[in-house]
C-alpha positions as CSV (number, residue, x, y, z in Angstrom):
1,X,-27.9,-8.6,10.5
2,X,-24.8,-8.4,12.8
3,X,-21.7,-7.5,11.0
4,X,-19.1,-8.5,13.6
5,X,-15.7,-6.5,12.7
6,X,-12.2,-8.8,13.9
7,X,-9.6,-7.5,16.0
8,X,-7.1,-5.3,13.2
9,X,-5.0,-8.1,12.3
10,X,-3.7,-8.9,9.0
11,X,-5.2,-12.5,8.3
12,X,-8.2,-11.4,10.0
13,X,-8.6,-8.4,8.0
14,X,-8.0,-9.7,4.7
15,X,-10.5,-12.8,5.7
16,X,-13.0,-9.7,6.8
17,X,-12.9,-7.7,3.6
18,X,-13.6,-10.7,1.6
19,X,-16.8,-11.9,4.0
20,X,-18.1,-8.5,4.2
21,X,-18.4,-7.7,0.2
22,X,-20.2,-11.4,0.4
23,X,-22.8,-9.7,2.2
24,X,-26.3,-9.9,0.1
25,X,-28.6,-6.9,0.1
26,X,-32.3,-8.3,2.2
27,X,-34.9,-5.4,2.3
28,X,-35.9,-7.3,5.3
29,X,-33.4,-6.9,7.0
30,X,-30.9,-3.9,8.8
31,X,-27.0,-4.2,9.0
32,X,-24.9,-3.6,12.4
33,X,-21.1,-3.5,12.2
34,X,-20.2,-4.1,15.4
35,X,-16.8,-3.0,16.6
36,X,-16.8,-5.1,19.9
37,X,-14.0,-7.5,19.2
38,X,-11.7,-4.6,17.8
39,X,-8.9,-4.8,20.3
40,X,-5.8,-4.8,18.3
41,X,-5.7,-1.8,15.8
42,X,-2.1,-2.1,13.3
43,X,-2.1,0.1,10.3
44,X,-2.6,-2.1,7.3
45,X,-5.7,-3.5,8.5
46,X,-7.3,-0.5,9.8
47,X,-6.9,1.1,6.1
48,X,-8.4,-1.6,4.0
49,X,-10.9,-2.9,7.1
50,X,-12.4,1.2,7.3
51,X,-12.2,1.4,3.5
52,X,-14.9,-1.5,3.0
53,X,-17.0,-0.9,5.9
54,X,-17.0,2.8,4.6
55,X,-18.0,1.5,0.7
56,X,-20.7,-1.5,2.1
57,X,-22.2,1.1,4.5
58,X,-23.3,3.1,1.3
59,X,-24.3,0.1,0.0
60,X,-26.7,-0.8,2.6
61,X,-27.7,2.4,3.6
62,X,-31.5,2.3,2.3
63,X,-31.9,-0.8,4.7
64,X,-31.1,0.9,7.6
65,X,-27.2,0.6,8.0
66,X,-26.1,1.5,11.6
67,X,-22.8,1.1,14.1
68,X,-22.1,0.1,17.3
69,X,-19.3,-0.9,20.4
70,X,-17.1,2.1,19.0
71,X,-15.2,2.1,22.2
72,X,-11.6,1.5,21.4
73,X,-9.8,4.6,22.3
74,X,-6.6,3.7,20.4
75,X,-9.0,2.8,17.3
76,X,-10.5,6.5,17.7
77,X,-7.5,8.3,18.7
78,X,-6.1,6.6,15.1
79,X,-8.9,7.8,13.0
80,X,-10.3,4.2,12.2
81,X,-13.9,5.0,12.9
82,X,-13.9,8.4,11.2
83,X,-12.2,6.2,8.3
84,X,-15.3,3.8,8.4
85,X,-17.4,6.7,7.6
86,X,-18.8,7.4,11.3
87,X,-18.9,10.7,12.7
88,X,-16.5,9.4,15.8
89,X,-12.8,11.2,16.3
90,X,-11.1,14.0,14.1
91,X,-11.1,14.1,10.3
92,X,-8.7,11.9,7.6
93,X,-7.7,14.8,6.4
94,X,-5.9,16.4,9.0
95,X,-2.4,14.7,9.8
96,X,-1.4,14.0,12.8
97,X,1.1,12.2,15.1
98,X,4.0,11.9,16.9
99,X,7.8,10.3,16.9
100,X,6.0,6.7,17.3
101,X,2.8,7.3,14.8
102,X,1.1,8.5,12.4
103,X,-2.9,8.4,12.0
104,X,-4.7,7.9,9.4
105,X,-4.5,10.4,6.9
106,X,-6.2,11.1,3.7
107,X,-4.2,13.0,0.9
108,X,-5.5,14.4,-2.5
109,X,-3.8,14.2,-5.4
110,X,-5.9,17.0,-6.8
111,X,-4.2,19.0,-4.0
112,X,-0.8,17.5,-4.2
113,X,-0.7,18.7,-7.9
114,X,-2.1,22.1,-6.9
115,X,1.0,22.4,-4.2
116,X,3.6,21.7,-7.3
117,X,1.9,24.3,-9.6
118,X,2.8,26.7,-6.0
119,X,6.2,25.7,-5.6
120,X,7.0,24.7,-9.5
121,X,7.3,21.1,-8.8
122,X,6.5,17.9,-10.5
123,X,4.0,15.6,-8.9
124,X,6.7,13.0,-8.0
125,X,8.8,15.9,-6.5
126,X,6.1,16.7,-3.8
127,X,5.5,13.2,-3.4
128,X,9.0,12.7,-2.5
129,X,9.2,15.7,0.1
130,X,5.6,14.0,1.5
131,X,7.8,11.1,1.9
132,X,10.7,12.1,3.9
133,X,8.6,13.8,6.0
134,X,6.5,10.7,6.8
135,X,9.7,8.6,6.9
136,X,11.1,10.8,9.7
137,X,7.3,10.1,11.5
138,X,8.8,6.6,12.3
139,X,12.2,6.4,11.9
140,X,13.3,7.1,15.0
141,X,16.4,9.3,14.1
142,X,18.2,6.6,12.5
143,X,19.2,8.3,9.2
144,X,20.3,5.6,7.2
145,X,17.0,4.1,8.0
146,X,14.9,7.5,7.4
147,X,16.6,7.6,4.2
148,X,15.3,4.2,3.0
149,X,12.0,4.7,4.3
150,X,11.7,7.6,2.1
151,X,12.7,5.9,-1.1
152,X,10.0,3.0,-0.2
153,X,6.9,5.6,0.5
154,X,8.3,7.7,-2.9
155,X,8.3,4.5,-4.8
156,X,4.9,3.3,-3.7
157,X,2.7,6.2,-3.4
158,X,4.1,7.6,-7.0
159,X,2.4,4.5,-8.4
160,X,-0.9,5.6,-7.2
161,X,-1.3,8.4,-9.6
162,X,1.1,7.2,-12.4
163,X,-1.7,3.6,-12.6
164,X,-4.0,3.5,-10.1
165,X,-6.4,6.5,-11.2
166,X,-7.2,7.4,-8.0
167,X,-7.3,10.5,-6.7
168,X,-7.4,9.3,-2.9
169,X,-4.2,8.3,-1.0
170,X,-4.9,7.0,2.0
171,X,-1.8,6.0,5.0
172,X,-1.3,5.2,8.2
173,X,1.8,4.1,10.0
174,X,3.3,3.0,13.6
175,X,6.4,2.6,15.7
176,X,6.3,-0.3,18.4
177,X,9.3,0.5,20.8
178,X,9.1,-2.5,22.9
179,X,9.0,-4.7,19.3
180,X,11.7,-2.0,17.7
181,X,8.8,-2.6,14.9
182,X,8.0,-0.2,12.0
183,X,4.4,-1.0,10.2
184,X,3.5,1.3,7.3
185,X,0.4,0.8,5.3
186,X,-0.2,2.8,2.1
187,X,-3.9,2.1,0.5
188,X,-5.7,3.7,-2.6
189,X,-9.2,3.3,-4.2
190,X,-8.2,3.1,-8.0
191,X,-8.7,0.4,-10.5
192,X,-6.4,-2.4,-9.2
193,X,-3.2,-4.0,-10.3
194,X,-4.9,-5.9,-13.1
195,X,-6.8,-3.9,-14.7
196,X,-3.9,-1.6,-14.5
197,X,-1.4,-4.2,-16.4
198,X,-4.2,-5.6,-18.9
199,X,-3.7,-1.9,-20.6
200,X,-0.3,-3.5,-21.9
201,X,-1.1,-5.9,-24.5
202,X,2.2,-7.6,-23.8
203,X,0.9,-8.1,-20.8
204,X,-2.5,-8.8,-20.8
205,X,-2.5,-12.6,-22.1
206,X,-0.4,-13.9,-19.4
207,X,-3.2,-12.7,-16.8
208,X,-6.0,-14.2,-15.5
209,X,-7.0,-13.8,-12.1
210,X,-5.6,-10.8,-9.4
211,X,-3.2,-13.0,-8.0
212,X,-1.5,-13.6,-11.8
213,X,-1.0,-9.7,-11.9
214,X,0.0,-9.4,-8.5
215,X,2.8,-11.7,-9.1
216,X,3.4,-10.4,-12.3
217,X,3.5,-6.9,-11.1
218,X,6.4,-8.1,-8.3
219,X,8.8,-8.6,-11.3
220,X,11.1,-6.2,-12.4
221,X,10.8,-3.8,-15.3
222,X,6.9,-4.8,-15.8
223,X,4.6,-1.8,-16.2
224,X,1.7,-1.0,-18.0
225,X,3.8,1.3,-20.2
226,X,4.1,-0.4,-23.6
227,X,7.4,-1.2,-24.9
228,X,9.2,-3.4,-27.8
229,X,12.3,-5.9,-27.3
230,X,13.2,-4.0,-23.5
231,X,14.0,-0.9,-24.5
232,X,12.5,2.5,-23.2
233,X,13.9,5.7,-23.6
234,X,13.9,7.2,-20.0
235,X,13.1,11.1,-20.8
236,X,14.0,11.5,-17.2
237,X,14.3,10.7,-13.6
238,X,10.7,9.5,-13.0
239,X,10.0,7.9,-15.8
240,X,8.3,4.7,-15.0
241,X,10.6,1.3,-16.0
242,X,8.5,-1.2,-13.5
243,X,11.3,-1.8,-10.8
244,X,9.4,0.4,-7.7
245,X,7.0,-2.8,-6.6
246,X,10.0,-5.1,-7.6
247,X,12.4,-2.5,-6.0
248,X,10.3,-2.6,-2.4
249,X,9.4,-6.3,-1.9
250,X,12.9,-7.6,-3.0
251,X,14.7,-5.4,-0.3
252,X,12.2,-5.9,2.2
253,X,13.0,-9.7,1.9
254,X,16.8,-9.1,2.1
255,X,15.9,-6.9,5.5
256,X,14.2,-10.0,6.7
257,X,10.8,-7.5,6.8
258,X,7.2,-8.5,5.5
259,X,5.8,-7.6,2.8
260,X,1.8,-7.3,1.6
261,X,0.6,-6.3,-1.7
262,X,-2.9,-6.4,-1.9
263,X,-5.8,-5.9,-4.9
264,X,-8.8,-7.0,-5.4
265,X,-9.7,-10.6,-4.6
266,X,-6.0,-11.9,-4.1
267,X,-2.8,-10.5,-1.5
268,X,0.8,-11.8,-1.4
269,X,2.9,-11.8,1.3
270,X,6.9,-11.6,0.2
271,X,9.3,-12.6,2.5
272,X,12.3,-14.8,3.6
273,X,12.2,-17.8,4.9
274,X,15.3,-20.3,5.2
275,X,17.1,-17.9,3.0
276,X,14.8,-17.9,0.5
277,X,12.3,-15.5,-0.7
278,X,9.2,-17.0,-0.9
279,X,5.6,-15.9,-1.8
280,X,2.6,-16.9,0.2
281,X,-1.1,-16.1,-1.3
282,X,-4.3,-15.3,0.6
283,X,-7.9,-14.9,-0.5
284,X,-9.6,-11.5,0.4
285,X,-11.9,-9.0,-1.6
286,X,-10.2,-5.1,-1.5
287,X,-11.2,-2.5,-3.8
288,X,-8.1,-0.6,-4.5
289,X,-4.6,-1.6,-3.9
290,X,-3.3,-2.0,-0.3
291,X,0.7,-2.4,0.8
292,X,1.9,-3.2,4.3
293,X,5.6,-3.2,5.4
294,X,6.8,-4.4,8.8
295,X,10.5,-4.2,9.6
296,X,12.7,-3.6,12.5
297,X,15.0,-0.3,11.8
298,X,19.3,-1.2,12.2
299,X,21.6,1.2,12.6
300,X,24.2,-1.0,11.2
301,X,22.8,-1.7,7.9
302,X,24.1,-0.7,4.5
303,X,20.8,0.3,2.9
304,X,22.1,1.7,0.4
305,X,24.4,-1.0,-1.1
306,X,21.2,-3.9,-0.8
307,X,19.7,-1.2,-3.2
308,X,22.5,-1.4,-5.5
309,X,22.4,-4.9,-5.5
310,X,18.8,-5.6,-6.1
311,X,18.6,-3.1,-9.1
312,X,21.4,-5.3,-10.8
313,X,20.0,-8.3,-9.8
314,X,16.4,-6.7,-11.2
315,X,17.6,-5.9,-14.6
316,X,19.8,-9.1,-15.0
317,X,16.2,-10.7,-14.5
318,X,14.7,-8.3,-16.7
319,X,16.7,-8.9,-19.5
320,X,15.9,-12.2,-20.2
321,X,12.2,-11.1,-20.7
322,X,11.9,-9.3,-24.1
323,X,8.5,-7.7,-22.8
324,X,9.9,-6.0,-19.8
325,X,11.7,-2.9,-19.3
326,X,15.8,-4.2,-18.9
327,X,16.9,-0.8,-17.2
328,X,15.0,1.3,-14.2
329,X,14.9,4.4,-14.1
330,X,17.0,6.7,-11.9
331,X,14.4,7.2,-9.2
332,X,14.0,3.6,-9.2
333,X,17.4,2.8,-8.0
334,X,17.7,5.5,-5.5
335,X,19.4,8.0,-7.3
């Protein structure tokens, strides 16, 4: 059976992942993914493409499961096939790029936790240094920029050990000079966004499906932390209050970006349109939780202040849910 893999788009690639775990198991039969239409190769769709080709080739190894057209150089140079599972370019685990990319790169939180216990730092404090160092990666020397790109990649990776219970992160991202285009993609292999929020029973009734807790989880001050009538005492900085997802999407809106939350059979795209924010839904089938962002970096934006003005925004909209958190936490708004 031929297994033909798209070029790395985003609709093609969500489309993909959902065809691919439709595929049923023949003994008569072998399995080829063939690579030969793989011309285009952006970040988001190489992460969640490789990380289903990599689970269904498991899958269908006793039937004879087998590659071929692996001839992109930009795919190999990137790490996508060694990311499928082949044996073709160097290993996820070794970082590696320039001032316009980075591959991609598989972290351990095992490890992440082991450099803390070294240094005498929470988790979230080595994930934030992780993140200004990736933010510089692709930001091009524009501070202001750099600065917000590091909140976002603090923000969403911390989520990953905080709910996802995964122990993988897995990210990838790329600067287009001739588009003055950022894409970052951050992907993990936990349990999803709903399973995550069905642990909170003030949650759990409200969803039914992955796109209800995708949605849901896009709100501010919704976590799966259990709380009564919006209050949570914030111990300290990192404390989770449910703004980071919120937090992200929101201000890539406001920066006229796009933004892609992906998890399990559903992804949402958030951004503006007409001046408002809108939410457009697509069908797919991811294991894990995938994010893309795309946005053009400016000089001459006030990052900071949109910031400001979401979190009040955020917990103005929080308040008038007595099941959400009504304040985020100081790592939440930047602080």
């Amino acid at each position: 059976m031929e297994i033909y893999v798209p070029d790395l788009i985003s609709t093609a690639a969500l489309e993909f992942c959902k065809k691919v775990n439709q595929i049923e198991e023949k003994d008569t039969e072998s399995y080829c993914f063939d690579f030969m239409n793989v011309h285009t190769c952006d970040p988001f769709p190489m992460l969640i493409v490789s990380n289903e080709i990599r689970r269904k080739s498991v899958e269908l190894k006793r039937f004879g499961c087998y590659a071929r057209n692996c001839s992109n150089s930009y795919a190999k140079h990137m790490k996508f096939y060694r990311a499928c599972g082949l044996k073709i370019g160097d290993e996820v685990e070794t970082e590696r790029g320039n001032d316009n990319y980075s591959c991609i790169t598989k972290l351990s939180v095992k490890e992440l936790r082991e450099e803390g216990q070294k240094t005498f730092d929470v988790l979230q404090e080595v994930i934030e240094k992780k993140a200004k160092t990736m933010a510089k990666i692709v930001g091009q020397g524009n501070e202001g920029f750099i600065k917000w790109l590091a909140f976002v990649i603090r923000e969403l990776i911390r989520n990953i050990p905080e709910h996802s219970k995964s122990d993988i992160i897995w990210y990838c991202a790329q600067y287009w000079p001739s588009y003055d285009l950022v894409e970052l993609a951050i992907m993990d292999e936990g349990i999803g966004i709903q399973k995550s929020l069905c642990k909170n029973v003030n949650h759990s009734h409200m969803i039914n499906s992955d796109e209800d807790a995708i949605k849901l989880s896009l709100e501010p001050g919704i976590s799966e932390t259990i709380i009564g009538n919006g209050s949570l005492h914030l111990r300290n900085e990192w404390d989770n209050s449910g703004y980071g997802l919120y937090m992200v999407s929101e201000m890539c809106a406001e920066l006229d970006a796009s933004f892609i939350l992906a998890s399990g059979k559903s992804a949402i795209k958030v951004q503006k349109e007409k001046g408002k924010i809108i939410q457009k839904k697509y069908d797919t089938n991811i294991h894990g939780t995938a994010i893309q962002i795309r946005i053009r970096p400016a000089s001459t934006v006030d990052y900071d202040e949109i910031r400001r003005q979401i979190v009040s925004r955020g917990e103005a909209k929080a308040k008038q849910n007595k099941k959400a958190i009504h304040v985020a936490s100081k790592s939440s708004r930047g602080l």
